[in-house]
N, C-alpha and C positions, 0 to 999 in steps of 0.2 A: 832313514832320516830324510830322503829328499822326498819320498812321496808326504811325508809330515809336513817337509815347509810348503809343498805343492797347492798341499792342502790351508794352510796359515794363508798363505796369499791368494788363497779363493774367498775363504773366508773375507777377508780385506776389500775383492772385489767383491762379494754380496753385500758389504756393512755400503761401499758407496753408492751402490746401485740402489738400495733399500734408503739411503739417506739423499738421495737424488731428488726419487720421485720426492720424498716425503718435502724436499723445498718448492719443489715445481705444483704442488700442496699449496706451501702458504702464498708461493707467490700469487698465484691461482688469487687464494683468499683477497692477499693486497691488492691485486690488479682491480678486484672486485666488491673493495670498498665501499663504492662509491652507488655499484649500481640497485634501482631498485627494489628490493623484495628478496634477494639474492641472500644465499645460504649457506656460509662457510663449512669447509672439510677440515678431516682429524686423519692420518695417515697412522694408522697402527699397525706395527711388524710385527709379527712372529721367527721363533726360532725355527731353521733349517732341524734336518733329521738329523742325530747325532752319531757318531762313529763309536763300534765298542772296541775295546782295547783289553788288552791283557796287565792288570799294574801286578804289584807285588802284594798288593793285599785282595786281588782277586778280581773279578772283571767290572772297569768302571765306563763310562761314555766321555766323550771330546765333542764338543759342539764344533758345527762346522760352517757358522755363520748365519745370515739373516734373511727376512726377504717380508715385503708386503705383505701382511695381512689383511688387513682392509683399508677402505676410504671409508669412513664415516661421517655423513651429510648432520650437520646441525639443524635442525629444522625450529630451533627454539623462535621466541619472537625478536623481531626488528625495532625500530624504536618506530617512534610515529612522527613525520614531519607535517605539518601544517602548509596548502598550499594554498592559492587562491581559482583554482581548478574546480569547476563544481563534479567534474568526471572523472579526479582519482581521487582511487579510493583505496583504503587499506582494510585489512582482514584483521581484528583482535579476537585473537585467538586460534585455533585449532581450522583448518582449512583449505582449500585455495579454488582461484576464481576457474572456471570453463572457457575453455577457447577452441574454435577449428574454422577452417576455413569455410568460409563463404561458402554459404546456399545458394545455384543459381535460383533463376526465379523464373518458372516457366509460363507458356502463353496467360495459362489458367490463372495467375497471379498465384500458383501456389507456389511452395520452395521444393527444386529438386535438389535429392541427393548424390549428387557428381561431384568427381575432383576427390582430392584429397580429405576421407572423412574421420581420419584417426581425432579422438579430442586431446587437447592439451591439459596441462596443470598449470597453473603460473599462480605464484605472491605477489608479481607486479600489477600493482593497480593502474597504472598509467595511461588509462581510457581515452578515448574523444569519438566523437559522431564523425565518420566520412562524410563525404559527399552526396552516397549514397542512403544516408540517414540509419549505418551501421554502427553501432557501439562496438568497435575495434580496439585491439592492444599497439602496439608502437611497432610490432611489424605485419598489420594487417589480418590479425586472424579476430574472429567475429566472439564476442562476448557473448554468454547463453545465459538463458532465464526462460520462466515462465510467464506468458502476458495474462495482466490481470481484468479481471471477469466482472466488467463493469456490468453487466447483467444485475449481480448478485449483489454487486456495492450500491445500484440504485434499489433493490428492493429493502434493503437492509434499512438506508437512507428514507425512505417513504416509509417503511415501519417506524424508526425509531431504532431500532434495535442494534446493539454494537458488536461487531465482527471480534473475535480473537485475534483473525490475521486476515491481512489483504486477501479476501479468494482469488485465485488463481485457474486457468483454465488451459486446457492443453497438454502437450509435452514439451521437453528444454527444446530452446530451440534459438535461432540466432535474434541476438536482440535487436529491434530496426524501429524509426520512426516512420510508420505507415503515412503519416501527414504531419506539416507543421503548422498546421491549423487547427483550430478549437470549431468547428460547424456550430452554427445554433441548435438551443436545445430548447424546445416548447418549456413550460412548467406544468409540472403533474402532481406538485406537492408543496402545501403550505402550510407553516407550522406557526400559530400563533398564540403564545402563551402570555396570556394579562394579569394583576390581579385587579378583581372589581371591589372596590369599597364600600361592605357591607352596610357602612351608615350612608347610605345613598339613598333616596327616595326615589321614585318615579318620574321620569321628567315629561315621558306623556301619559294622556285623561284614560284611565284604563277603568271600565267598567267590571264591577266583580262578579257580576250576575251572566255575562256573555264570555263565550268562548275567545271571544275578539282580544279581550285582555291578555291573551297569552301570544298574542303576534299584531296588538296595537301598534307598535312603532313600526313596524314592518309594512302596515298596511297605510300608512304616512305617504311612504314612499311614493314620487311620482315622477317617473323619468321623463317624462315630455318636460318639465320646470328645473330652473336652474336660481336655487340650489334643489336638488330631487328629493333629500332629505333636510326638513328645517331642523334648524339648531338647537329649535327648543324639544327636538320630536325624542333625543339622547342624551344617556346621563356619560358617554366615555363614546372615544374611536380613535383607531389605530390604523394606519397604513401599512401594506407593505408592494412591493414593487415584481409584477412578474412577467415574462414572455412568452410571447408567439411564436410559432414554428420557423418564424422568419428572424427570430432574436430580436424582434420591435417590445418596447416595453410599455405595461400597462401596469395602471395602479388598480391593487382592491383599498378597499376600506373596509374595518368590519364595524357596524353601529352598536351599543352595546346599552339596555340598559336595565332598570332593574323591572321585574311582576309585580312578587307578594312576600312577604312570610306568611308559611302558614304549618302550623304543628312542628315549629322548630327547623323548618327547614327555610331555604332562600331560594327563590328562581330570578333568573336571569334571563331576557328575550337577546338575541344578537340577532343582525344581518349582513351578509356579507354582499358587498356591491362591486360595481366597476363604472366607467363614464358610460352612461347610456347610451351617448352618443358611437363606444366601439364595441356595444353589444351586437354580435351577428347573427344571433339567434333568429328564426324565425318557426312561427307557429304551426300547428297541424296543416292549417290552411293554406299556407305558405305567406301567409304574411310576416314582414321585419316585425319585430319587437322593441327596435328606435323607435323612439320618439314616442314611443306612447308611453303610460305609467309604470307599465312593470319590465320596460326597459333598464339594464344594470341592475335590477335585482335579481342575484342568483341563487344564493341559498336562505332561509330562516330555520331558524328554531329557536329552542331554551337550555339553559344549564339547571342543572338540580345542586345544591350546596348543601352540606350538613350542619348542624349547630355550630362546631368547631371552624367553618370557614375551606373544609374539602369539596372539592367536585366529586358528585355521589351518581350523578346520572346525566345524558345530554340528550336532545332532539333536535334533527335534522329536516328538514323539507327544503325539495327544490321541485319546478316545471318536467312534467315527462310528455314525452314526445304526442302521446295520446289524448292529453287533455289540456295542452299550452292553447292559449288563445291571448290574443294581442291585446290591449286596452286595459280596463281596471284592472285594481287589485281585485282577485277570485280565491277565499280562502279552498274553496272545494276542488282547484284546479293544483293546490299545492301539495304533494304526497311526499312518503318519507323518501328521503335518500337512498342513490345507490350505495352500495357500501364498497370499498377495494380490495382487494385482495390481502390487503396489510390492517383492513378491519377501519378504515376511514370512514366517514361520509364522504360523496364526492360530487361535484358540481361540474358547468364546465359554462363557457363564454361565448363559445367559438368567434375567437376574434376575426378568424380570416374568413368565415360568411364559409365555410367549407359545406357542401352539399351533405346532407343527411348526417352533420354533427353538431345539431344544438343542442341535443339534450341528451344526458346520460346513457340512454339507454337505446341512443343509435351510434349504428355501427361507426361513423369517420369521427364521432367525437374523440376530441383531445382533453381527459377528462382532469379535474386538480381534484385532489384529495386534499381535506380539512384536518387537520390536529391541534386538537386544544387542548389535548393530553391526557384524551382515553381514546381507545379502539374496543373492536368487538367485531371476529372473523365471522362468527354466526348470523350476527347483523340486529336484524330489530327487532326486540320482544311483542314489543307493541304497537299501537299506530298505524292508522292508515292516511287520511289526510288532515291538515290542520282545522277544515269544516268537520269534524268529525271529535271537536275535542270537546271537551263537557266541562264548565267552568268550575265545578264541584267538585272534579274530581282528576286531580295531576296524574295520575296513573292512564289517563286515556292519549298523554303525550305521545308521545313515538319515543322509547327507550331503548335499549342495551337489556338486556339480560343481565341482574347483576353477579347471577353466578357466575357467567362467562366472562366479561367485557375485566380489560388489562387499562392498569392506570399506569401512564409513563412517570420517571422520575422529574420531570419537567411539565407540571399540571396546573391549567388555571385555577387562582383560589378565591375565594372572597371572604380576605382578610378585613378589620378596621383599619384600614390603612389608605391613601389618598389613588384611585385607578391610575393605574402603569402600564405598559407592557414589560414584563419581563424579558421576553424575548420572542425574535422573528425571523424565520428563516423559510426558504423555497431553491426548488433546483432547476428554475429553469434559467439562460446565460442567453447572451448574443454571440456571436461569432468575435474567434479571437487567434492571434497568433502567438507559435509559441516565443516565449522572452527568455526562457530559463528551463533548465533539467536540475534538481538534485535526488540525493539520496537519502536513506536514514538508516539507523541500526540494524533494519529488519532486511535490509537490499532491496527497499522500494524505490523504483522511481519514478518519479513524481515530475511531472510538464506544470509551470507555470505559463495560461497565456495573457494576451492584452487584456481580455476580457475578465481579469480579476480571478478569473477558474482556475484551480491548482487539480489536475489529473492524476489517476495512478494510473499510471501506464506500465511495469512491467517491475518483477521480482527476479532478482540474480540468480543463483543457481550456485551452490558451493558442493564440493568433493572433499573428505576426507579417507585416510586410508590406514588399515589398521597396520600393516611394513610399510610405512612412509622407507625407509632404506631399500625397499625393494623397489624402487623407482627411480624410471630411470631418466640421467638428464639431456634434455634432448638439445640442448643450447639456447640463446633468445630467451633466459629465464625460463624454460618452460619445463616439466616434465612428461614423461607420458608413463601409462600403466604397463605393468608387467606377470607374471606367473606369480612371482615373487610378491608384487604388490597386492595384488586383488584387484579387482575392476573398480573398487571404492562404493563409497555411501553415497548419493547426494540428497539436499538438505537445502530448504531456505536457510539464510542465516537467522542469526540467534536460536537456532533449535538443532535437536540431536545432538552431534557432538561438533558440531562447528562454532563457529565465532562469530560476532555481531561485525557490520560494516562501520569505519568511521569515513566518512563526505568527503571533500577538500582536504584530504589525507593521503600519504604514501607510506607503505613502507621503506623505511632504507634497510641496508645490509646489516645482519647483524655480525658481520667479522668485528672482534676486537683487535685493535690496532698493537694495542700494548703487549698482548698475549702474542700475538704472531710475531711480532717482535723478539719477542723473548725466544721462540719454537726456533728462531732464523739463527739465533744465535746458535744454540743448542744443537742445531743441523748442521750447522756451520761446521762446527767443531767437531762432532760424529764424522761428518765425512775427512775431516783433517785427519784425525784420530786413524781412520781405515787407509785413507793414504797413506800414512807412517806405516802401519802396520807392514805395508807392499812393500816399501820403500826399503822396512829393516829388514825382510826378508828377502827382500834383492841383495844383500848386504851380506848377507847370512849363508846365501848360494855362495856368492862371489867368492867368500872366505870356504868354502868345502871345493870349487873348481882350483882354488890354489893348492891346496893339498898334494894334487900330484906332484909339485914342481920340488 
């Protein structure tokens, strides 16, 4: 009998010991209400091994009390608070952000791997830039991503063509602002979409018997005089604004006006200019190209139109280096365009008088590619220079191959409708500083500077893990990985099995207040309960030591 209540009152002390932790559990949880990203525990006991007995009806077991099972991490989601932070940020969904300490940064400006390299796990989004131009957590360990591949975003950009996702380039790595300036950017790319108004007539004397008529208005042109282009010489024109390697800004204009119809189709002459006066070209000879006539004019050609009002073909001409000569207009000295790597024609101005780059096809030029909203990487079927065109016959133009050449979703037309631009755009900037970082769903982020230029600069980095419980907590919100865990996946966000980013967002806690409430009670009383139990069994001795008396 006394090793039975021996027994009863161990039991008693396992029910408190097991109903301890399990409050030192919620209090855990309460104490950590508050903090961000943070992930409540579940304290589950199991039964002790049971004792076998001998009853009367044959052999049964006696439990002989309790003891922790496990802790069980909640890992569901937090709610989302709204802040006015543009660098916290919350995770929806399945996830959590990269953190380790600080890369030195050795002579070579690379990052060395010294110090402490284990990575972290954390749901706290509670970011800010140090000092050091570090994207940091709240106790200094460096947020990872991968920086993006401005390379690939300007080629994408000068094509036209639309990226799936931010490219990226590299491995994870600590995320830092390299500068908090925006440099000047030259311009390499101008995108001008119009429509021209097919009941337009001719608004200069184009003869139909000469080749002249298909670069009359071009040939108007006189840069030594101001206005260089008379008013009466175009039927439409459009500006748009771009810069120099020094971010100084210069205006083109393109002149636009109509040919002919002829067998159903429309032609269209354009030219595109700049002030002649910050033309820095100069010739074979080495003479400037100021001041004389074909100063600021940089490229000509024609559009081809189909009945319907589509752009069906285009021609290009500018000055090459081997046959540019200062003075008139020279149709025979005008040849087709270089074309870009993204299937442009491409021109170039050299605004800063740069040595051996006035014309395309020498090496220091800083060239602009044209888009009116077709390309063609193979380049020109036809054409050689605009003295070379035969008024009889449009096919002697400088063309596209139509089996090759790509028409963008954004293409000049000539509609019956009154000439517009549609739309205008170019990528070159002045220098600027930064004003602003945010983020977006995908874990970009993106520098706003002075200069009106919104950047991507660098894509987050997320870890998930298929035993989230096999991780372990390492404190300061953070986990680290284990045997148990797996070394995890990572993942931009919004892809695989992670979760999109929200901006000026945190996670809070997800402990519920009510519930652990309730568990405190519940514990409360479990341990009451096993304390009785000791208590009657002290009670229960006392009354067997009186026996003897």
């Amino acid at each position: 009998m006394g090793v039975g209540l021996n027994t009863a009152m161990w039991s008693g002390v396992s029910g408190l010991m097991a109903n301890s932790t399990k409050m030192t559990s919620i209090g855990n949880n309460l104490a950590n209400v508050n903090t961000y990203g943070f992930k409540s525990a579940r304290t589950d006991f199991v039964t002790l091994m049971s004792a076998t007995i001998g009853t009367a009806s044959g052999v049964d077991q006696v439990g002989r009390g309790v003891r922790v099972g496990s802790v069980v991490t909640d890992y569901s989601q937090g709610g989302l608070e709204t802040t006015s932070i543009n660098t916290d940020m919350a995770i929806s969904g399945n996830g959590f952000f990269m953190v380790k300490q600080k890369s030195s940064v050795g002579s070579n400006g690379k990052m060395l791997n010294t110090g402490n390299q284990t990575m972290y796990y954390t749901r706290a989004g509670d970011f800010h830039f140090n000092e050091n131009g570090y994207l940091v957590s709240t106790t200094g360990l460096a947020v990872q991503g991968w920086k993006v591949d401005q390379d690939k975003l300007d080629t994408a950009n000068a094509s036209g063509s639309t990226l799936s996702n931010t490219p990226i380039t590299g491995q994870i790595r600590d995320i830092v602002l390299d500068s908090y300036s925006s440099p000047a950017k030259a311009t390499t790319s101008v995108t001008v979409i119009t429509n021209l108004d097919s009941d337009s007539t001719s608004a200069t004397t184009r003869d139909s018997n000469a080749g002249s008529s298909f670069y009359a208005m071009s040939a108007t042109w006189d840069g030594s005089k101001d206005p260089a282009m008379a008013s009466t010489a175009y039927d439409y024109q459009t500006t748009v604004k771009v810069y120099d390697a020094n971010g100084s800004p210069h205006t083109l204009t393109t002149y636009y006006d109509k040919i002919k119809n002829k067998d159903g189709k429309e032609y269209w002459e354009y030219s595109v200019t700049c002030n002649p006066s910050e033309d820095g070209r100069v010739d074979a000879a080495g003479n400037p190209l100021a001041n004389t006539a074909v100063a600021g004019l940089l490229m000509v050609g024609t559009m081809t139109f189909d009945s319907s009002g589509s752009m069906e073909n285009m021609s290009a001409y500018t000055l090459k280096a081997s046959n540019a000569t200062a003075g008139a207009f020279d149709p025979d000295t005008w040849s087709v365009a270089g074309i870009s790597s993204s299937g442009y024609p491409e021109f170039t101005a050299n605004f800063k008088s740069v040595s051996n780059g006035s014309f395309t096809d020498q090496s220091g030029a800083t060239n602009i590619s044209l888009n009116l909203g077709m390309r063609c990487t193979t380049g020109w079927a036809t054409g050689t220079t605009l003295g070379d065109i035969d008024p009889t016959d449009p096919t002697t133009l400088g063309s596209f191959n139509p089996a090759k050449l790509k028409i963008n979703s954004n293409v000049t037309t000539n509609y019956a409708t009154s000439s517009s631009t549609v739309f205008s755009s170019q990528n070159g900037y002045t220098a600027g500083l930064l004003t602003s970082v945010s983020v977006n769903s995908d874990g970009v982020l993106t520098g706003t500077f002075s200069n009106g230029v919104s950047l991507q600069l660098w894509v987050l980095a997320l870890a998930n893990f298929t035993n989230l419980q096999g991780l372990d907590n390492a404190g300061n919100s953070l986990y680290t990985a284990t045997l148990e865990s797996g070394e995890g996946t990572t993942n931009r966000p919004n892809s695989g099995s992670v979760g999109s980013i929200s901006g000026n967002t945190l996670e809070s806690s997800n402990v519920d207040m009510a519930t652990e409430m309730v568990n405190m009670i519940v514990t409360q009383r479990g341990f009451e309960g096993n304390s009785k139990t000791i208590t009657t069994v002290d009670t229960m001795l006392s009354e067997i030591i009186q026996l003897k008396r």
